[in-house]
N, C-alpha and C positions, 0 to 999 in steps of 0.2 A: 601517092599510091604505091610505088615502088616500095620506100620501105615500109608499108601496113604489109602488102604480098614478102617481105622477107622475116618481121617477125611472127605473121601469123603461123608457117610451117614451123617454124623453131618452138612457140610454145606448142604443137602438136607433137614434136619430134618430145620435146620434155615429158609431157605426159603420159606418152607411148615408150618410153624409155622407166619412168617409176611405174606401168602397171609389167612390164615384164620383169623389174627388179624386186616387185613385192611378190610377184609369181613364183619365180625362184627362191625366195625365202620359204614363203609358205611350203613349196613342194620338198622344200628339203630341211621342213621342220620334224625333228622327230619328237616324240611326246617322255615328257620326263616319266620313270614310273620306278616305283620302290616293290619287293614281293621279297615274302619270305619262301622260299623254296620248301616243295613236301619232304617230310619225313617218311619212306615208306611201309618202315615195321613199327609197332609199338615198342616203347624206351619202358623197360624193367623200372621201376621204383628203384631208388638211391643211386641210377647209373646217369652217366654224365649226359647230358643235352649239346646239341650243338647244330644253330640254326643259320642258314648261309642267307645274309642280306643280298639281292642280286638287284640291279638296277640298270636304268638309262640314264645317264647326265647330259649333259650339251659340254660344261664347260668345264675346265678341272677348276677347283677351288675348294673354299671351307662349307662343309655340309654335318647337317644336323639333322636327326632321325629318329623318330622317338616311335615307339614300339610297344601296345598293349597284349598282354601275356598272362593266361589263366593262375595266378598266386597258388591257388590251394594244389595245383602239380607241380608247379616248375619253382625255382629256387636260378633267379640269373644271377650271375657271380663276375662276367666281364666281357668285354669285346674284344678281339682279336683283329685286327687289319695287318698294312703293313704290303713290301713290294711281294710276296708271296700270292697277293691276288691282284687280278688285272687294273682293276681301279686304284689297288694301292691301300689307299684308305687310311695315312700316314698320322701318326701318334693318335690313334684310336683312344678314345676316352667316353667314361661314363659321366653326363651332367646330370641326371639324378633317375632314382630306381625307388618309388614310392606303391606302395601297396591300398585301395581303398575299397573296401566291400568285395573282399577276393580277387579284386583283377589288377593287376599288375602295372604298373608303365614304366616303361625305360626309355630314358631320350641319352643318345650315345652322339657324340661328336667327332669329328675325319680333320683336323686341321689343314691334309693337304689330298684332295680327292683327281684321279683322273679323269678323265670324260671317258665315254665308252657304251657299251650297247650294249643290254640285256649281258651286262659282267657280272662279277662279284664283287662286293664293296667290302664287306666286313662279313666276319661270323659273330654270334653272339651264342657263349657257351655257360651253361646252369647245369643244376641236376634236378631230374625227377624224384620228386618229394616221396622219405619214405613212408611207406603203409598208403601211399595216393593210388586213388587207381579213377581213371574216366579218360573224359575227352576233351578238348578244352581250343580255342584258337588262338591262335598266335596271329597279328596284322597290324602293319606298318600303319599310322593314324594322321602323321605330318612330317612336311619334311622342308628345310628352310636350304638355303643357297647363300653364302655369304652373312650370316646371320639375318638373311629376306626371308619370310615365311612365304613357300612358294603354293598356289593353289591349281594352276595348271596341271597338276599331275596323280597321274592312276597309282593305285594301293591293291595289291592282294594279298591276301595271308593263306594261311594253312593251317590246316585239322592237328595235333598233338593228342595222341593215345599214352595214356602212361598205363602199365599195368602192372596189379598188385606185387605185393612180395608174397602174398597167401597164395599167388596164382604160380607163381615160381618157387615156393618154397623155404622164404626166409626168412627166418622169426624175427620181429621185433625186438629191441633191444630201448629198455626205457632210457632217458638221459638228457642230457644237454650236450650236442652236439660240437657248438662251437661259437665264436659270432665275427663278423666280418663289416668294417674292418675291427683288427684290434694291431696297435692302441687304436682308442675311438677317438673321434674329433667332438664334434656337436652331436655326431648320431653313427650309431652301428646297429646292426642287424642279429639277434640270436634266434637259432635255431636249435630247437629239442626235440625230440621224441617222449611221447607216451601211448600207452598198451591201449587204451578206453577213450570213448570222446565224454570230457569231462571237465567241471571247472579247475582250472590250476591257478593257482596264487604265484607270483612273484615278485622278487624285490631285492636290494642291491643292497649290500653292509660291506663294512672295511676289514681288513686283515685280522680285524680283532673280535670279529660275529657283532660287533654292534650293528643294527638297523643302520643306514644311511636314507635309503628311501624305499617308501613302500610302492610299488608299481601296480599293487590291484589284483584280479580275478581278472582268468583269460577264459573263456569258453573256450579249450583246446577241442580237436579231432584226435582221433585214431590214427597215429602216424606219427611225421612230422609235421612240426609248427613253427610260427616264424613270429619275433616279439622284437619291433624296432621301438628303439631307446633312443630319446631326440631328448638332449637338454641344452639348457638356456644359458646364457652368461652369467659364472657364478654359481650356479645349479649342484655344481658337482667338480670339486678342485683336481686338480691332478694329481693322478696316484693310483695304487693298486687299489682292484676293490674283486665282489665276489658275487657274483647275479645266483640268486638260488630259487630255482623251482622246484614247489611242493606240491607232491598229487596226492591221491588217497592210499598211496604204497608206500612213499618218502621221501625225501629230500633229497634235490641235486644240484653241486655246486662247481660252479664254474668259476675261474681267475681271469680276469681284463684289466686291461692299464686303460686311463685318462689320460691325455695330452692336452694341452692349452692349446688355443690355437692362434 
């Protein structure tokens, strides 16, 4: 009987011992959360964007963050981290920036994140699309830890107003912009402008004006337009070549190199 009365208090003492230790966890759990911070004024057409990722982490490490963003205004172009912000957000990078039925997604990766509390983690900077003019949201959608897809944790986004260049005053200018990256790897990004929303033709030929590939009719908008170019192994060898977009007023031609990858 002696020792039943010395282990009985010891397994009481154990379990009175793990509900105050899970207590203490809990009370000093904070909840992970991702938000894009507001923008207060509307962003001019063709002027630069720049959205501040602000967050709560628990622990420092590799964090991944992907990011749905209205396409027909904004144009994202990279992220920014780095020890200039509290979280750090160390060799910031973009794992992919895909466009489908207007809306945008970016999932950007921190290979070395601090912990920290309603901080800043990264900026993510684009431009307001020209001839754009509306509303559009911008909002954080998943966010992983360690390459773990974390579901514990809160998302809010923010309202983005772009407004016109008609509304400021700045004519249009038809053309092709530019495209990003170049050299291109498997895929780059061109952006153009046209005066009209209208079918545009494009298509890519070598140094020489021969055809290389015919890319099709884009229903373009009024403004800028975005035409990402993904090819396949073999598709397209390495080398200069020349994207030419044709509207109902004329042809515009652009110069891009191909790299092997």
């Amino acid at each position: 009987m002696p020792v039943l009365m010395l282990i009985v208090p010891t397994i009481r003492s154990l379990i009175a011992g793990t509900v105050v230790l899970i207590s203490m966890i809990v009370a000093g759990h904070a909840v992970e959360s991702v938000r894009i911070e507001p923008i207060s004024a509307p962003v001019p057409s063709g002027q630069e964007v720049r959205l501040r990722v602000v967050g709560t982490i628990e622990r420092a490490g590799v964090v991944e963050i992907e990011i749905q963003y209205p396409a027909a205004l904004l144009r994202v172009e990279s992220v920014v981290g780095g020890s200039g912000f509290l979280m750090t957000c160390l060799e910031a990078q973009i794992v992919s920036n895909t466009i489908t039925a207007g809306t945008g997604s970016l999932r950007f990766l921190c290979k070395a994140t601090s912990a920290g509390t309603d901080e800043q983690i990264a900026e993510v900077v684009g431009t307001a699309l020209r001839g754009a003019s509306g509303t559009g949201s911008v909002v954080p959608t998943a966010y992983s830890f360690d390459y773990v897809p974390q579901s514990d944790v809160t998302f809010s986004g923010t309202e983005v107003e772009v407004q016109s260049q008609d509304a400021i005053g700045i004519t249009l200018r038809e053309g092709i912009t530019g495209n990003y990256p170049n050299p291109m790897g498997a895929e780059t990004r061109f952006v153009f402008t046209v005066l009209e929303a209208e079918p545009v033709q494009l298509s890519v030929r070598n140094l020489q004006g021969r055809l290389v590939r015919d890319l099709g009719t884009v229903d373009a908008t009024a403004g800028e337009n975005q035409y990402v170019l993904v090819v396949g192994p073999n598709e397209l060898s390495q080398g200069a070549y020349v994207l030419q977009v044709t509207t109902r007023r004329g042809s515009y031609l652009h110069p891009f190199m191909k790299l092997d990858e």
